[in-house]
MIDO-538227 format. One line per 3 residues: number of its first residue (from 0); their letters; for each residue x, y negated, z of C-alpha. Coordinates in nm, 4 decimals. Layout:
N
NUM = a = X Y Z | ...;
! end
This chain:
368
0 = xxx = 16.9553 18.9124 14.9943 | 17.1918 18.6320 15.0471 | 17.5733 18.6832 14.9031;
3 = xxx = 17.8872 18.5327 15.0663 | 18.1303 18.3607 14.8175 | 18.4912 18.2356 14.8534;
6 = xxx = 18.5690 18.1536 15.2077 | 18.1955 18.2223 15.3336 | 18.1498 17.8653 15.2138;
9 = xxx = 17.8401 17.8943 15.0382 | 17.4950 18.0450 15.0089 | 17.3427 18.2202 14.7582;
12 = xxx = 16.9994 18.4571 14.7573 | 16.6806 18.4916 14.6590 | 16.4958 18.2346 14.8037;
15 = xxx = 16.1191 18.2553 14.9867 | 15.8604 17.9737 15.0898 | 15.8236 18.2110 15.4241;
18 = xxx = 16.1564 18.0793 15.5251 | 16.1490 17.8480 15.8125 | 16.2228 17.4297 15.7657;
21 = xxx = 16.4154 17.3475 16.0890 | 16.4718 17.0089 16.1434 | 16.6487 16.8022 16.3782;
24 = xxx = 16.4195 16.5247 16.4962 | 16.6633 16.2586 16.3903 | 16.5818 16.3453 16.0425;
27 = xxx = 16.2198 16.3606 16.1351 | 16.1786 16.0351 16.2653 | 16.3710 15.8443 15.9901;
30 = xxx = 16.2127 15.4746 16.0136 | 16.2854 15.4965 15.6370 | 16.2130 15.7316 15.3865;
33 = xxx = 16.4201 15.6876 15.0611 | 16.3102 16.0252 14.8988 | 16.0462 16.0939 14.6213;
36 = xxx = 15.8723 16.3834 14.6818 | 16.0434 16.5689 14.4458 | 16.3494 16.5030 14.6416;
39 = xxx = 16.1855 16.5609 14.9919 | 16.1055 16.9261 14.8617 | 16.4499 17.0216 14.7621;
42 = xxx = 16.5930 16.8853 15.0877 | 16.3487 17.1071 15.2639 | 16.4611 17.3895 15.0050;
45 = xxx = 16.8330 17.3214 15.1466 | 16.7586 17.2944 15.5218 | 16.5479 17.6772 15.4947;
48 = xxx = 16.8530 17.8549 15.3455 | 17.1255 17.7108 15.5692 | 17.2193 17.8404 15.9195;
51 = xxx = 17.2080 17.5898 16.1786 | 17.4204 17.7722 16.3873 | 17.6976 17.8168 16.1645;
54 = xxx = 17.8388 17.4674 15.9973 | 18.1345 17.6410 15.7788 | 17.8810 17.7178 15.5265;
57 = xxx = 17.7346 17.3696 15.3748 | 17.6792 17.4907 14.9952 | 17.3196 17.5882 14.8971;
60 = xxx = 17.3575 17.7948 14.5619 | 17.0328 17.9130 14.3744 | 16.9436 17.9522 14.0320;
63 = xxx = 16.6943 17.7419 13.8464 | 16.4154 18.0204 13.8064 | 16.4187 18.0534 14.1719;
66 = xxx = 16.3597 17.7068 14.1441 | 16.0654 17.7003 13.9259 | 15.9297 18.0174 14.1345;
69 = xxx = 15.9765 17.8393 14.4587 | 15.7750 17.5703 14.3181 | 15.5007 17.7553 14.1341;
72 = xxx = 15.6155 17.6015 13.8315 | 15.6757 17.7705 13.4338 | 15.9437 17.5653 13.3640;
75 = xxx = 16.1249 17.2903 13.5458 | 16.1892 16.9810 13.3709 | 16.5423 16.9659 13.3222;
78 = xxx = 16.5317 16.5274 13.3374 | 16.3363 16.5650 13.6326 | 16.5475 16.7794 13.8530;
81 = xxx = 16.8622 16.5894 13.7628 | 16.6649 16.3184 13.8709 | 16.5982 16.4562 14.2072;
84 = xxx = 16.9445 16.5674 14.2483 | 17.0810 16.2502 14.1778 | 16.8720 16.0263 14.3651;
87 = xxx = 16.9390 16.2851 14.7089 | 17.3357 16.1918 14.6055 | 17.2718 15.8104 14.5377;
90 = xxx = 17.0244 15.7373 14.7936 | 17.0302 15.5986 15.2335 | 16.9224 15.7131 15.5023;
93 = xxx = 16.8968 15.4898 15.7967 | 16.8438 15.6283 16.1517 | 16.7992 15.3784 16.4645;
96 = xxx = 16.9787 15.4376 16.7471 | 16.9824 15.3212 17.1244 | 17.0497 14.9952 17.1981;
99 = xxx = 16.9130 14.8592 16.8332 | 17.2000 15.0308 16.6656 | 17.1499 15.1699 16.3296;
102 = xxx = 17.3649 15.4664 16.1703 | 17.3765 15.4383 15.7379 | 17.5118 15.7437 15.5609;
105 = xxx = 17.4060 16.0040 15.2393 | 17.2904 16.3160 15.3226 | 17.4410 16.4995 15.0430;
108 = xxx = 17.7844 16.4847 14.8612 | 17.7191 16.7161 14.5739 | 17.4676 16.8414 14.3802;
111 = xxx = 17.5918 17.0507 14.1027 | 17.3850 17.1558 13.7939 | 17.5318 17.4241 13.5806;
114 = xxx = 17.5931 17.8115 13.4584 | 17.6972 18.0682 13.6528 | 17.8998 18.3586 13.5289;
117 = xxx = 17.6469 18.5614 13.3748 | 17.5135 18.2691 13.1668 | 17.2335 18.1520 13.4276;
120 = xxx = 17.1344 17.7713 13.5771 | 17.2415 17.7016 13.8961 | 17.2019 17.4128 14.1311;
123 = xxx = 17.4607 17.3715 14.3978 | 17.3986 17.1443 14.7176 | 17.6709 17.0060 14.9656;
126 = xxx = 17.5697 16.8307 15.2245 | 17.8094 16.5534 15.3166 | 18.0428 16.5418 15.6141;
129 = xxx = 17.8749 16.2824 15.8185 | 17.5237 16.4442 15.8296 | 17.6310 16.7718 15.9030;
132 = xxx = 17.4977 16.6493 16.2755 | 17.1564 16.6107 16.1495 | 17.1621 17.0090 15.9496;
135 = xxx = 17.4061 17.1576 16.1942 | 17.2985 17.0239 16.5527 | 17.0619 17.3081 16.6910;
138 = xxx = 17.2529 17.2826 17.0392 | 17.2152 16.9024 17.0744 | 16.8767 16.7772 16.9113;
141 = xxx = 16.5229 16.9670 16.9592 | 16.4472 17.1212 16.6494 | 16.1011 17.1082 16.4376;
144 = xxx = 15.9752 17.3636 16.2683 | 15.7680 17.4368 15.9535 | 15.7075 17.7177 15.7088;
147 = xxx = 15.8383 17.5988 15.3406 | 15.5119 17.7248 15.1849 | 15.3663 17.4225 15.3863;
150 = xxx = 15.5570 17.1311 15.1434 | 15.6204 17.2706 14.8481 | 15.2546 17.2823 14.6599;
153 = xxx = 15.1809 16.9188 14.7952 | 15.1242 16.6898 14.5070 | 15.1490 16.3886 14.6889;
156 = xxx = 15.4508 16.2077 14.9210 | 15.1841 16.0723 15.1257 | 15.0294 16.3639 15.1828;
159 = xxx = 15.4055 16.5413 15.3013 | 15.4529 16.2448 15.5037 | 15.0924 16.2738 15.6457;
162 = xxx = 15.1710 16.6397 15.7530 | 15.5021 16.5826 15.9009 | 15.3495 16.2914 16.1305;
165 = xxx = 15.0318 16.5125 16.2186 | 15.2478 16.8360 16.3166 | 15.4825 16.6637 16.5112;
168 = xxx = 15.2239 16.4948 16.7166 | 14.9937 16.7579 16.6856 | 15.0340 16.8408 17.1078;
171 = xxx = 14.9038 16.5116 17.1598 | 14.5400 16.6318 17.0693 | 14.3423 16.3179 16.9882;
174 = xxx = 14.5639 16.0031 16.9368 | 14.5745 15.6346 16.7668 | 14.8090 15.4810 16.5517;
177 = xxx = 14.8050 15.0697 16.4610 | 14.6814 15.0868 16.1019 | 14.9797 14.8916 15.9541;
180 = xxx = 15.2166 15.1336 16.1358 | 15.0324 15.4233 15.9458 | 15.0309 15.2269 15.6406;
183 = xxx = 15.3721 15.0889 15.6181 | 15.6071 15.3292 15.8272 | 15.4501 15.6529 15.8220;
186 = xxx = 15.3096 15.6994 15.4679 | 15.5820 15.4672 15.3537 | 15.3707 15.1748 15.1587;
189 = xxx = 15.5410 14.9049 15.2954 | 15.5667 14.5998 15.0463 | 15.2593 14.7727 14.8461;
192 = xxx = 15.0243 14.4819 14.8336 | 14.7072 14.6534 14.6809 | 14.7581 14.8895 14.9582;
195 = xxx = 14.7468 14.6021 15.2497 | 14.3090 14.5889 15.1436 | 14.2030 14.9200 15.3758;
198 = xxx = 13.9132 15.0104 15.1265 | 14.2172 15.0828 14.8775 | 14.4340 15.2063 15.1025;
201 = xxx = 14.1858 15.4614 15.2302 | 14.0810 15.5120 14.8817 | 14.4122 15.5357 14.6938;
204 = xxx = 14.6292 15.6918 14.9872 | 14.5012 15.7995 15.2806 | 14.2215 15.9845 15.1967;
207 = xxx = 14.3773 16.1803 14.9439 | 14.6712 16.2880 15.1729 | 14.4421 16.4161 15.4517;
210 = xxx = 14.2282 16.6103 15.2233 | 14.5493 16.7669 15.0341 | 14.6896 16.8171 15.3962;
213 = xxx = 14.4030 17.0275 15.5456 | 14.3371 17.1957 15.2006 | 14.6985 17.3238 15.1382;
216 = xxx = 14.8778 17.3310 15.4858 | 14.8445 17.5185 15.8023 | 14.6997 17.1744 15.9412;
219 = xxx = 14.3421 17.0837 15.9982 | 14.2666 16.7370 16.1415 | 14.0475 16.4386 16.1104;
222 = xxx = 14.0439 16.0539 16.1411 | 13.8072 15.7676 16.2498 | 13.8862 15.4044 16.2130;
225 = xxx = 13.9189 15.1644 16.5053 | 13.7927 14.8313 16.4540 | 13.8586 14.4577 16.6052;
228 = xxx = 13.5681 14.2703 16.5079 | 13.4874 14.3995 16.1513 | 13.8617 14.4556 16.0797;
231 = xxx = 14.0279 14.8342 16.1265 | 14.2587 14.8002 16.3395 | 14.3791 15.1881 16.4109;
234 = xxx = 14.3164 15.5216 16.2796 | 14.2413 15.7875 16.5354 | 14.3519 16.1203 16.4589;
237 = xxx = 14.1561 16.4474 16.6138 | 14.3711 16.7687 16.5739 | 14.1362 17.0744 16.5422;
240 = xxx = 14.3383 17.3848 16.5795 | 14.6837 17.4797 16.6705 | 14.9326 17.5350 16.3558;
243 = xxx = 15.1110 17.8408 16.3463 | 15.4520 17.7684 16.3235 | 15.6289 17.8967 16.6277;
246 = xxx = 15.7136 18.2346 16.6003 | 16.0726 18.3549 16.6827 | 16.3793 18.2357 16.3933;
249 = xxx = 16.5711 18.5478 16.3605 | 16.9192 18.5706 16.1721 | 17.0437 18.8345 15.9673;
252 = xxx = 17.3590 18.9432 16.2042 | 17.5832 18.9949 15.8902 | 17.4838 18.7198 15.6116;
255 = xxx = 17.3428 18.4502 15.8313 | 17.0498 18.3514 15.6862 | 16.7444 18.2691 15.8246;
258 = xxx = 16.4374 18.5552 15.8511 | 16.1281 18.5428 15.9928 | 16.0386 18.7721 16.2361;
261 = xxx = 15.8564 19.0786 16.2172 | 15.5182 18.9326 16.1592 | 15.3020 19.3062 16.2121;
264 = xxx = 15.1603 19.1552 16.5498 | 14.9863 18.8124 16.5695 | 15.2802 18.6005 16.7789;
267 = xxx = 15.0471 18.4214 16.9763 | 14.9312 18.7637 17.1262 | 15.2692 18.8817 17.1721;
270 = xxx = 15.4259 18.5161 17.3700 | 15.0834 18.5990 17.5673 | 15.1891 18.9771 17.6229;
273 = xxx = 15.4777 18.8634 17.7424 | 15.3918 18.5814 17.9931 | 15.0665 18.7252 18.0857;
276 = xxx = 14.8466 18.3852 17.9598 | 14.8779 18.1783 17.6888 | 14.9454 17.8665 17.8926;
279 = xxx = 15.2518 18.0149 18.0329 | 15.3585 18.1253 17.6640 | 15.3100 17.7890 17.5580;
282 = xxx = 15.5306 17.6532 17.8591 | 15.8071 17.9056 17.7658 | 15.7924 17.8011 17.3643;
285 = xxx = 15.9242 17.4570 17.5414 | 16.2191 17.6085 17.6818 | 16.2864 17.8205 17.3082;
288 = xxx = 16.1584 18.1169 17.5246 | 16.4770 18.1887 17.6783 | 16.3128 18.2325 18.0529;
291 = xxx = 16.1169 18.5352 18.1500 | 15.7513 18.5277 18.3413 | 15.8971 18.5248 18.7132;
294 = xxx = 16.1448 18.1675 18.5992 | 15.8712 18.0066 18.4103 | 15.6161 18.0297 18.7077;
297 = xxx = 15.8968 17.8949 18.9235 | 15.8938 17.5877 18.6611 | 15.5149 17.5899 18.6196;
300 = xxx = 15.5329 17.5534 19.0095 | 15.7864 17.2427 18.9755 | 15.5944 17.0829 18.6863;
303 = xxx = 15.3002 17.0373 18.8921 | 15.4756 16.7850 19.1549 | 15.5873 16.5900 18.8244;
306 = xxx = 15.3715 16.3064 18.6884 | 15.3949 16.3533 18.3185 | 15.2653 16.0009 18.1170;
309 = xxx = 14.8748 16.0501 18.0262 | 14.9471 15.9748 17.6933 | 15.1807 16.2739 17.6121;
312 = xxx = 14.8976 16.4946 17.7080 | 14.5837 16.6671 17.5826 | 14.2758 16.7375 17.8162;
315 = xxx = 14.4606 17.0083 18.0190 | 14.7770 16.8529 18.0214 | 14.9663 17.1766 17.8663;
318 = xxx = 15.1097 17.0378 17.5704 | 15.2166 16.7274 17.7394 | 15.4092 16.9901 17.9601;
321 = xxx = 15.5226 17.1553 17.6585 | 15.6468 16.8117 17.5425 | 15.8268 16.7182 17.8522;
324 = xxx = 16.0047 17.0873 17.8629 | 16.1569 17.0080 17.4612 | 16.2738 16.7113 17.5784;
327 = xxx = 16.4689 16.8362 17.9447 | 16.5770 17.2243 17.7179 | 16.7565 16.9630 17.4590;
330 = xxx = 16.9084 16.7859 17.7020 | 17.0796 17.0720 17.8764 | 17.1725 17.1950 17.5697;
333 = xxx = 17.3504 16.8752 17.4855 | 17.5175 16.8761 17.8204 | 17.6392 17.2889 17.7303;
336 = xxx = 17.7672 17.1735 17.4004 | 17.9821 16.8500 17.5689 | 18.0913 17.0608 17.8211;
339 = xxx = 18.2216 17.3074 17.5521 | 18.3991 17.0167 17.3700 | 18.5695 16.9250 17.6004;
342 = xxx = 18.6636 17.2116 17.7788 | 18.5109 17.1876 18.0942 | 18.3866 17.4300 18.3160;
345 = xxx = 18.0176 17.5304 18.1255 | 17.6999 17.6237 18.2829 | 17.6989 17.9363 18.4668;
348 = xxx = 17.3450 17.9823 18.5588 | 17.0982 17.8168 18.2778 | 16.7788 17.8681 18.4801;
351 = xxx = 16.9251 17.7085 18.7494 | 17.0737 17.4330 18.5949 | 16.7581 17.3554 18.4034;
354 = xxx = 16.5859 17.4284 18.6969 | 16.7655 17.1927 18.9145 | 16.7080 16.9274 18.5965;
357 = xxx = 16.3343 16.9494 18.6183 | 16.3105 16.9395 19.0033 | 16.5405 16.6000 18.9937;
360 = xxx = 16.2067 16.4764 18.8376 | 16.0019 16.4737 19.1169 | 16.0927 16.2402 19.3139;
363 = xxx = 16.0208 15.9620 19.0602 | 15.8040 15.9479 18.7718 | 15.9252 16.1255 18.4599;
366 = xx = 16.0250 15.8887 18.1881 | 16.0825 16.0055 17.7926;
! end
């Protein structure tokens, strides 16, 4: 289990691929991605040990066989990982904001390689003061999940890209995406040229990445092109099955660190338990679960008389629900935490409030 150091200023511990990746969406819809994959792994190995709740704590500590465990390795390159490390320190990440404002800032300040008191590697991570927002933000942004086991045997960035993209829009059932988008933003190929002919492109990257993604992660999808004329245009993806990566985040109450939940009983079956169908548990993952049965019929019954966009739904319009929920549970949570800065009066009755928020929403079309 996780030790405290110092001031409660770091983490240390064994760590476990079961651990949970929560990310803010911010830093999963960077326009950019500057990482190798390499890279993108240990960030994901930082976000899983941290505490999102608790921002006093930004050092990562863990030694370099946990490492090489973590990654199913014998022996990790020692050139290698002071390459990752240093290219997390050295390298941008750009995030677009409202308006056509950008933000520019590092995500990490330190990354220190060296022996611990008993003679052992370590690797220490700090992330740096300006993007403790993006790790530390679980009351303003809606959070994304993902097991770690899901990233850290892919072989390929494209194929971690591939599976971030798919997940995140997995609600969305069947969708399209303009093939240079795909090509150049998503899977990050931009300025490629051998990758602007398809037949490579499919060949080369895209292929590879959805077969490594459905072999190796808990998603399973497929694609068909979309043509103009003889030209592909789009690639329409058709998600298969719903990935298993909402069950509850627990914390340990005296360490902090991130658990799953007891996993003896499947957690679909238990939301649906709960909430008497698995529509309604679906619903209530929207809102983080924090309404019982009686309050999420009473929002069930609002939703109804609100005309959610055809294109953030699948056939039964659930997910798009479940979608439009994320969005209105974030944004109360936003207003609780601004409140809280600046000492104003906070919400007294959450259901209500969010409540009130949804049913605001019916009297014009809702927009997101």
């Amino acid at each position: 289990m996780a030790q405290l150091k110092g001031k409660k200023e770091e983490i240390t511990g064994n760590l476990n691929p079961k651990y949970w990746v929560q990310k803010s969406d911010p830093l999963v819809l960077m326009r950019s991605v500057p990482f190798t994959l390499g890279e993108l792994k240990l960030l994901d190995t930082y976000i899983s040990r941290i505490n999102a709740a608790d921002d006093t704590r930004r050092t990562v500590i863990f030694t370099k066989e946990e490492y090489e465990e973590l990654m199913g390795i014998t022996c990790a390159n020692y050139r290698a990982l002071q390459k990752h490390t240093k290219g997390m320190l050295g390298k941008v990440v750009e995030l677009q904001m409202p308006n056509k404002d950008y933000l520019q800032f590092v995500l990490f300040t330190k990354a220190y390689y060296h022996k611990d008191e008993y003679g052992k590697p370590i690797i220490e991570i700090t992330c740096t003061e300006e993007a403790k927002d993006l790790f530390f933000c679980i009351d303003k942004y809606h959070y994304f999940k993902y097991a770690l086991e899901n990233v850290i045997n892919l072989t390929h960035k494209a194929s971690y890209l591939l599976y971030i993209y798919i997940l995140h829009n997995r609600y969305r059932g069947e969708w399209d995406i303009p093939l240079d988008e795909l090509r150049d933003t998503v899977l990050d190929c931009k300025g490629q040229e051998s990758y602007q002919e398809y037949k490579v492109f499919k060949r080369d990257v895209l292929d590879p990445a959805v077969k490594e993604t459905n072999k190796k992660t808990d998603c399973h999808f497929t694609y068909e092109t979309v043509k103009r004329g003889r030209r592909v245009a789009k690639i329409k993806f058709i998600y298969q099955s719903e990935v298993q990566i909402d069950g509850q985040l627990a914390f340990d109450e005296q360490q902090n660190v991130p658990l799953l939940s007891d996993q003896s009983e499947d957690e679909d079956e238990k939301w649906e338990k709960i909430y008497g169908s698995e529509w309604l548990a679906i619903l209530a993952e929207g809102c983080n679960y924090e309404f019982d049965k009686a309050q999420m019929e009473q929002i069930f019954s609002v939703l109804l008389r609100i005309d959610i966009p055809k294109e953030r739904n699948t056939n039964d319009l659930t997910f798009g629900r479940q979608f439009y929920l994320r969005e209105k549970y974030a944004a109360m949570n936003a207003e609780a935490a601004k409140k809280k800065r600046k000492g104003s009066k906070p919400i007294k009755d959450r259901f209500k409030y969010f409540l009130k928020m949804i049913e605001d929403d019916t009297f014009q079309p809702a927009a997101y």
